[in-house]
C-alpha positions as CSV (number, residue, x, y, z in Angstrom):
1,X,103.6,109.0,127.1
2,X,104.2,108.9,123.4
3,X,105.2,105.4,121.7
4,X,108.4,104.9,120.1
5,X,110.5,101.5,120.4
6,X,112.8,100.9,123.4
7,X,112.4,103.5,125.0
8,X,110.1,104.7,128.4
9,X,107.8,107.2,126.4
10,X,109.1,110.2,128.6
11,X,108.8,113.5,127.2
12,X,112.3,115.5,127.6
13,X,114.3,118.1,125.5
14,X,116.3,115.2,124.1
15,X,115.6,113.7,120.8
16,X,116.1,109.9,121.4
17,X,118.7,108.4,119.2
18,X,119.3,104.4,120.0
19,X,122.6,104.0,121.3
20,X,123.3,101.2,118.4
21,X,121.6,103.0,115.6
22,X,124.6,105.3,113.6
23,X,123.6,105.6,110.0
24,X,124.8,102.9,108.1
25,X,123.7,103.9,104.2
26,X,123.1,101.0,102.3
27,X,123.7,101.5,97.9
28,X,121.4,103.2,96.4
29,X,118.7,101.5,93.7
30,X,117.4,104.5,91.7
31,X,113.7,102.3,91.0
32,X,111.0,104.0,89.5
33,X,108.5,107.0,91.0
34,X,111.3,108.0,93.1
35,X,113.0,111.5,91.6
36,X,114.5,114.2,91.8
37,X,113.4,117.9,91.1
38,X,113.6,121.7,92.4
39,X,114.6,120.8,95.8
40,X,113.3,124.8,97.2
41,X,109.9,123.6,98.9
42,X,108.1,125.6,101.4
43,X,109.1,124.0,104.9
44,X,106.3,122.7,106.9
45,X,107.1,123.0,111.3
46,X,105.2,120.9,113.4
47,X,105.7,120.0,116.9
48,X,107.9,117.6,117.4
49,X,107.8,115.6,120.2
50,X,110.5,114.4,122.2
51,X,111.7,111.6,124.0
52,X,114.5,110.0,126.3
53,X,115.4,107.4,127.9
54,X,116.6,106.3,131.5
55,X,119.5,104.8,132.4
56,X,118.0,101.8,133.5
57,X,116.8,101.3,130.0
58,X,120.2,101.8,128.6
59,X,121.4,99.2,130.5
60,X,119.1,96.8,129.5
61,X,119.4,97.4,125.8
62,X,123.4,97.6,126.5
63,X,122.8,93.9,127.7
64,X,121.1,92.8,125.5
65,X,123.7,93.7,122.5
66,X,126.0,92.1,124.4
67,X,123.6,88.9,124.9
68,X,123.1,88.7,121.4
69,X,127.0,89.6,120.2
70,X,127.8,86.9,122.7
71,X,125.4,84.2,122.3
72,X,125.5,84.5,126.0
73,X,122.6,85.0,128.6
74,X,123.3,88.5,129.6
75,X,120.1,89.8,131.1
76,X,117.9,88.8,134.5
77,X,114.2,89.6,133.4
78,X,113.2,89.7,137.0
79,X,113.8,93.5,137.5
80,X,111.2,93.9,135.0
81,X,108.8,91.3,135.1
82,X,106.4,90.8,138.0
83,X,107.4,87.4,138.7
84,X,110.1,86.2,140.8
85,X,111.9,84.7,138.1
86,X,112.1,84.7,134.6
87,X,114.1,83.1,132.2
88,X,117.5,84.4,130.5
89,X,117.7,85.2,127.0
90,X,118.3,82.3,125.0
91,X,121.7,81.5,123.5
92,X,122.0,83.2,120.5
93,X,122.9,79.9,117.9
94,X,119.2,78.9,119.0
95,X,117.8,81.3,116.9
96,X,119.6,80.8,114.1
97,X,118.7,78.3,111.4
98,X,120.3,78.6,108.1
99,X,121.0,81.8,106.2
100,X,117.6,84.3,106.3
101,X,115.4,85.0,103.8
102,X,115.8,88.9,103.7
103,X,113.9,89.3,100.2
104,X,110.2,90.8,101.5
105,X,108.7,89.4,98.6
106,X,110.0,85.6,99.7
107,X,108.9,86.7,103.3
108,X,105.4,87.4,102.2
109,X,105.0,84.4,99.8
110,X,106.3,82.2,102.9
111,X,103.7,83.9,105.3
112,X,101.0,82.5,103.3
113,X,98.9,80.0,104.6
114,X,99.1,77.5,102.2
115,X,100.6,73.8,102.1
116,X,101.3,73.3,98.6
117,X,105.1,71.1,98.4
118,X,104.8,71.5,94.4
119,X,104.4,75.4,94.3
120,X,107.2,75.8,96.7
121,X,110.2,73.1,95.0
122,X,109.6,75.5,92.1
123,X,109.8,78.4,93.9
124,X,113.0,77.8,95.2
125,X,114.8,77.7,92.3
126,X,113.5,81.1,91.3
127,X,114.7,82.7,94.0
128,X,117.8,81.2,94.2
129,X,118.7,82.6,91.0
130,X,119.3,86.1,93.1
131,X,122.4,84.2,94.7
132,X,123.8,83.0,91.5
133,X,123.8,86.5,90.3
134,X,126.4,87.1,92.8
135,X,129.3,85.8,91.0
136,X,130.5,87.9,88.2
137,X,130.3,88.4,85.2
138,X,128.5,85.8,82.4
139,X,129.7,82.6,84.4
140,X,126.7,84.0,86.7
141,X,124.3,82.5,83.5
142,X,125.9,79.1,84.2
143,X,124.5,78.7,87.7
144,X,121.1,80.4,87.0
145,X,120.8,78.2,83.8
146,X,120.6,75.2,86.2
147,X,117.9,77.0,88.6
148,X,116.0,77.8,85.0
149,X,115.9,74.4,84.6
150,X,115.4,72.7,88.0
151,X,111.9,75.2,88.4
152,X,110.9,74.1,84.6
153,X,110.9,70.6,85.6
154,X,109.7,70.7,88.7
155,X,107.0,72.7,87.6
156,X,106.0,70.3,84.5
157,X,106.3,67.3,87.3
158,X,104.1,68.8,89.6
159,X,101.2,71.2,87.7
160,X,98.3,68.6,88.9
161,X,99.7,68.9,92.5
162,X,99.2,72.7,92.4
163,X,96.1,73.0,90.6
164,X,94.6,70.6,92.9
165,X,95.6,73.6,95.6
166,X,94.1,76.1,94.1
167,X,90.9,77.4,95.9
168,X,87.8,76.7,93.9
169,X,86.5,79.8,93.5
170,X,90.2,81.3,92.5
171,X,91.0,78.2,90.1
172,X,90.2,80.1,86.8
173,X,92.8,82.7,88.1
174,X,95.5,80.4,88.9
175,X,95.4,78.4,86.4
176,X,96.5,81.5,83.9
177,X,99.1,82.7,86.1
178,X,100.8,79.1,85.5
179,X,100.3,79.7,82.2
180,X,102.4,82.8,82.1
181,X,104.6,81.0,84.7
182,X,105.0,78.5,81.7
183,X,106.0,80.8,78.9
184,X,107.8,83.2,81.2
185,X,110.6,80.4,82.3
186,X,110.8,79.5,78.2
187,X,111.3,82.9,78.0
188,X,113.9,83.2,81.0
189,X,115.7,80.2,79.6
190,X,116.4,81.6,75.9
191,X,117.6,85.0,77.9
192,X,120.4,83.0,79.9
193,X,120.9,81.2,76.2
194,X,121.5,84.6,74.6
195,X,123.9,85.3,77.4
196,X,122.0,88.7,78.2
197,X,122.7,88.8,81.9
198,X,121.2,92.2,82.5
199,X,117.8,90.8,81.4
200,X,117.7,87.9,84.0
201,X,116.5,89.7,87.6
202,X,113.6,91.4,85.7
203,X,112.3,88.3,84.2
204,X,112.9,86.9,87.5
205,X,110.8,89.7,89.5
206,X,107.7,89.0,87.1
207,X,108.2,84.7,87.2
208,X,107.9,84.7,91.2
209,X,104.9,87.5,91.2
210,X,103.3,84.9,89.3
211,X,104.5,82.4,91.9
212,X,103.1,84.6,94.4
213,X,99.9,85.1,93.0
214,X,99.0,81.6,92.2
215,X,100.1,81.1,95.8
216,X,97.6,83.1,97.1
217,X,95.0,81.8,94.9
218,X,95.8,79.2,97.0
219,X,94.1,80.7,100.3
220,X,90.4,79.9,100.8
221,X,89.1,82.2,102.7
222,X,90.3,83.6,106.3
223,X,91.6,80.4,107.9
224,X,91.0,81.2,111.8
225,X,88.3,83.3,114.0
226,X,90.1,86.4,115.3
227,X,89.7,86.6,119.3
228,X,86.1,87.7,120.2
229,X,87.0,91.0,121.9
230,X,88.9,92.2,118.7
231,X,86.5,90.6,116.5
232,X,84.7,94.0,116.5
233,X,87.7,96.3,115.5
234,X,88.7,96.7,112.0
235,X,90.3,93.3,110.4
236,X,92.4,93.1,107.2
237,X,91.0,89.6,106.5
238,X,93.8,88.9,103.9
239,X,96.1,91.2,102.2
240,X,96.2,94.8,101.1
241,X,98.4,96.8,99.2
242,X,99.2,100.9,99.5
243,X,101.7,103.1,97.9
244,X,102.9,105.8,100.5
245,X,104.3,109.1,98.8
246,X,106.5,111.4,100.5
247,X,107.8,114.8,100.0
248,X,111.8,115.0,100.6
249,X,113.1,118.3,102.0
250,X,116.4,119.6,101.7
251,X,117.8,116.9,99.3
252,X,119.3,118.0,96.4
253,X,119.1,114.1,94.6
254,X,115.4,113.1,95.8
255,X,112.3,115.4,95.7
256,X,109.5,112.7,96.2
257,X,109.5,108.9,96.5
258,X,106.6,107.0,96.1
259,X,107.0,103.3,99.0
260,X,104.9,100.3,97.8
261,X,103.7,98.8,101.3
262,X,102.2,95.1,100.8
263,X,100.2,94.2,104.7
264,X,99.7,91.3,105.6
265,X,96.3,90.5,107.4
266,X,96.6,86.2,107.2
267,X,99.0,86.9,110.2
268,X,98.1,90.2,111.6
269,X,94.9,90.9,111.1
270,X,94.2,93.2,114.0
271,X,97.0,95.0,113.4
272,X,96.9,95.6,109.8
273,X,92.9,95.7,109.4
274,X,93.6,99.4,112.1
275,X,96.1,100.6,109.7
276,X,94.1,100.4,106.8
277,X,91.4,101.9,108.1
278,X,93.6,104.9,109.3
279,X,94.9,105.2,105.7
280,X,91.3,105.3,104.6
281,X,90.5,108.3,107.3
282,X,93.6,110.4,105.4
283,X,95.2,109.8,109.2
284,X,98.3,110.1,107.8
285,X,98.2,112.4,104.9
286,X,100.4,115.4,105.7
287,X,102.2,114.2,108.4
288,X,105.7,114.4,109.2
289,X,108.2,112.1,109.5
290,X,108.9,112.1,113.3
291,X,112.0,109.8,113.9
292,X,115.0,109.0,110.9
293,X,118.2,108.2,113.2
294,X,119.5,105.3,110.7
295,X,117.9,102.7,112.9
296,X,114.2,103.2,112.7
297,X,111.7,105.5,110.2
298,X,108.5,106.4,112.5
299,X,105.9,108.4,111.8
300,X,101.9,108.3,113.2
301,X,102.0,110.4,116.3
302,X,99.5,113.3,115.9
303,X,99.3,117.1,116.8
304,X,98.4,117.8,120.2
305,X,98.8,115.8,123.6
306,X,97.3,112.6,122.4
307,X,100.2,110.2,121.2
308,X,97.8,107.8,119.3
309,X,94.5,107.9,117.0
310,X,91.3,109.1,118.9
311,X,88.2,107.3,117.8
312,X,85.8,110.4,117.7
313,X,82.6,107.5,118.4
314,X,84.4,107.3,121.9
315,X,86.7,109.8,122.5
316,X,89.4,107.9,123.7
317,X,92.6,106.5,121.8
318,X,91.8,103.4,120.1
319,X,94.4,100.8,120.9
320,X,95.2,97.2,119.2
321,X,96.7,94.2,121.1
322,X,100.1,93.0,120.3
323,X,99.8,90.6,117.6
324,X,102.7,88.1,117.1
325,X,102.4,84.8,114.5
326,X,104.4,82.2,115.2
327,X,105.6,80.0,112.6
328,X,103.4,76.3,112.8
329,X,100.2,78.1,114.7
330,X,97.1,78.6,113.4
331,X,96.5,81.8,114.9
332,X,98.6,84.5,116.5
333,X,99.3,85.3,120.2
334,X,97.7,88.3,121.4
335,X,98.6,90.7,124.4
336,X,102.2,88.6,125.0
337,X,105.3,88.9,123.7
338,X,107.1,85.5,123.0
339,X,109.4,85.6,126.0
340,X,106.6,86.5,128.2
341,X,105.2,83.5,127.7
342,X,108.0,81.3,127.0
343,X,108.4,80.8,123.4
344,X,112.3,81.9,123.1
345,X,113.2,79.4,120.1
346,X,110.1,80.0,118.0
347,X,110.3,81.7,114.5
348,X,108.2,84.5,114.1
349,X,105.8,84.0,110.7
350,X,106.8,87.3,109.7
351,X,110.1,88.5,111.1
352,X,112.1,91.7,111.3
353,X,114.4,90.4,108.6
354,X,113.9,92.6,105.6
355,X,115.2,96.2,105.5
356,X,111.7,98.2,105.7
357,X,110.3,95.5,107.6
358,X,107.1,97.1,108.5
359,X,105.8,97.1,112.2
360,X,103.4,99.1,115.2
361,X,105.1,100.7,117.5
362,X,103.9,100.7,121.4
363,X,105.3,101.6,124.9
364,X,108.2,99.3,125.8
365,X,106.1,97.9,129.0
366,X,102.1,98.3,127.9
367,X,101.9,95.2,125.4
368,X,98.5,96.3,124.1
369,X,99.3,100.3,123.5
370,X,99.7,100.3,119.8
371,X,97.3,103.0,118.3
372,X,99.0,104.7,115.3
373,X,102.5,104.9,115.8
374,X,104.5,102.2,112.9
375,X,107.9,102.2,112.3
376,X,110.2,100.8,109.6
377,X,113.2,98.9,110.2
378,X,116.4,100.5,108.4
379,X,119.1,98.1,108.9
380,X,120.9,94.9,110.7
381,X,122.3,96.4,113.5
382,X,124.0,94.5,117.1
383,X,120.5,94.0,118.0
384,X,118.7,93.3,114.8
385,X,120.6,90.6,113.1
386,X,118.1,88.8,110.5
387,X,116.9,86.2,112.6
388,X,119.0,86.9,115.2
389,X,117.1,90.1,117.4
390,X,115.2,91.2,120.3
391,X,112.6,92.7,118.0
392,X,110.9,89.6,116.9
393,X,108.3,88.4,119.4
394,X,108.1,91.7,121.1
395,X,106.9,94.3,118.1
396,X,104.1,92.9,115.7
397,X,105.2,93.1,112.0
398,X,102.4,93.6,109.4
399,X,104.0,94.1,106.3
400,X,107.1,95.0,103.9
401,X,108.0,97.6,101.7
402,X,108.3,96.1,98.3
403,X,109.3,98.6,96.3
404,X,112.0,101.5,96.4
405,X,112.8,100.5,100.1
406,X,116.2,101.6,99.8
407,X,114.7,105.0,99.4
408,X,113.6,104.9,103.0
409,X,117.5,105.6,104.5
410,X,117.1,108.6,102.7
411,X,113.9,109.9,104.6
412,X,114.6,112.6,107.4
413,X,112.6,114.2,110.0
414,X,110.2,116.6,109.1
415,X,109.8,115.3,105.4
416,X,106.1,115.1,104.9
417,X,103.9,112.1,104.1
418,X,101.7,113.8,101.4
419,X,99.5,110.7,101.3
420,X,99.1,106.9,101.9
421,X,96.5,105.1,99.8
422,X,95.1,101.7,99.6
423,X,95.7,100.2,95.9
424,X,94.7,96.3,96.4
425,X,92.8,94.9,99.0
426,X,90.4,97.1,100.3
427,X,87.9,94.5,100.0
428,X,89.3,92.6,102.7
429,X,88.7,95.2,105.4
430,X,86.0,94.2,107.7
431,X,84.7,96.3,110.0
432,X,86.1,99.6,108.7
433,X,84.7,102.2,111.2
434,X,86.0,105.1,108.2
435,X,82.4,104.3,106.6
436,X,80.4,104.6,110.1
437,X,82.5,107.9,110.1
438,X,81.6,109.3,107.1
């Protein structure tokens, strides 16, 4: 049985395609490393495997639109579940708590695990400035003027506050970046003064990677112990960064595009340390794209019977636990998806809310049968409303794209992942079994 989300992992001569999951193209943001050229590319076949579902599952993912369109419980677990009873699906204004951060860079500088008040009140403003942008025109400048001004102050106010959060060994480091952070707000601020609008969300982007960064510095060290019988398996004890390039067939406006994936191992560190040490075995490289229906992008399921990664030391598909952070825990819940045990109103630390929300996929009813399957999240749909969806707490997220995500909608089956490769963060893989490999 091959892993693909929702669905019984039933081989069939049906393609799934998720009954809520029509392609909904979002505009288009032409971003760098992602072009066009001679389109005429020889056409690489591999077997593509194939999947339906049963009734039974339709219903149940029929329900739960409805559920969630409703705000009304819609669903008795018990069919499913081996208790006698299980709980209904909460009411669907729980969930909800104020507009959702969609942004995956905000996501990621949230996930940290930090506790710094200073570096976040200026924060805000800075990314608030994306929302006065909205209104047209230069009476846009007005509104960002004041956010200009609200992080300047806030940041003058409460420097000693953030330095005194930096880690000790990353002091040095952070320290400059609020140094640039310094100059790069004087710098915003005589841009909204000259009234050059089209110069403010660059100057932006840069002012909240330094954010970021001195964010991170922020971290000292790995902040929990990873359960024992993972503690062996390869860990991304922090964060990594890789750029994933892919050859795009049959497209007359995109040859190649080039995805900037940042994973997150401070919430997911089982999860993302096995990916990264797939990406470091070329796993990937060359691989098609197995699944594009406007819902989902999936790839990771490999020639021949086995649906997963094989460890050659053991012959046998290496499999990772489901991993899920919850927002205010120290450390994640493994082998359990939040409703099994419970935990319908919690937050999720990194939720399906940005499109190309990153995440493993796994058979619908084996919570620990991840191996190398990941999918990327195209869209809101019924069931996938940002903050709103059946996917958080039952699918462990491990990172976003950050750059040229857009691009991802454009992806089809059978374009080819020419290569994925680790750029930042190597360092923080422990336990890479790659190097005992060779």
């Amino acid at each position: 049985m091959a892993a693909i989300i929702f669905t019984p992992k039933i081989p069939t001569t049906n393609h799934i395609r998720f009954p809520f999951s029509q392609t909904n193209f979002c505009p288009r943001r032409f971003g760098p490393r992602c072009y066009a050229q001679n389109p005429h590319q020889p056409h690489l076949q591999t077997r593509q495997k194939e999947r339906s579902f049963s009734l039974k599952e339709c219903a149940i993912s029929v329900a739960l639109a409805v559920g969630l369109i409703t705000g009304v419980p819609a669903l008795d677990w018990s069919a499913n579940a081996n208790a006698a009873t299980s709980p209904a699906l909460p009411d669907l204004s729980v969930l909800i708590s104020g507009p959702p951060i969609k942004d995956p860079g905000a996501l990621l500088r949230y996930a940290l695990p930090i506790n710094n008040k200073a570096i976040r009140e200026v924060q805000k403003p800075l990314e608030d400035i994306t929302d006065s942008l909205k209104v047209a025109g230069v009476k846009a400048l007005d509104s960002v003027e004041r956010n200009v001004r609200q992080a300047s102050r806030t940041l003058k106010q409460g420097k000693t506050l953030i330095i005194s959060g930096l880690a000790e060994s990353k002091k040095d480091h952070g320290v400059e970046l609020l140094d640039k952070l310094e100059v790069g707000m004087d710098e915003l601020q005589r841009i909204v003064e000259d009234r050059n609008r089209d110069a403010v969300a660059p100057k932006q982007k840069e002012l909240l990677q330094y954010i970021g960064g001195v964010e991170e510095d922020m971290v000292d060290g790995f902040p929990y112990e990873v359960p024992e019988e993972y503690r062996s398996m390869p860990l991304l004890k922090g964060r990594a960064t890789v750029e994933m390039k892919v050859k795009v067939k049959d497209n007359p406006n995109l040859d190649e595009c080039v995805f900037r994936i940042v994973l997150d191992g401070y919430n997911a560190p089982v999860t993302a340390g096995n990916f990264v040490d797939l990406v470091e075995r070329h796993f990937y490289d060359g691989m098609e794209i197995q699944r594009a229906d406007g819902f989902v992008v999936q790839t990771g399921d490999p020639e021949g019977p086995a649906e997963g990664f094989i460890d050659p030391s053991t012959e046998k598909t290496r499999t990772v636990p489901l991993e899920i952070m919850v927002e205010g825990e120290n450390a994640p819940v493994y082998g359990a998806t939040l409703e099994d045990i419970g935990l319908y109103k919690a937050q999720t630390k990194l939720p399906f809310n940005a499109f190309g929300t990153m995440a493993m996929a796994r058979d619908e009813f084996d919570n620990n049968s991840g191996s190398s399957q990941v999918f990327w999240l195209l869209k809101e749909s019924e069931l996938t409303p940002s903050n709103a969806n059946i996917l958080d707490g039952r699918y462990a997220v491990f990172g976003y794209v950050t750059e040229n995500e857009d691009f991802l909608a454009d992806l089809k089956v059978g374009d080819v992942i020419e290569s994925i490769q680790v750029v930042a963060g190597l360092d923080n893989l422990a336990n890479p079994s790659y190097k005992i490999a060779g």
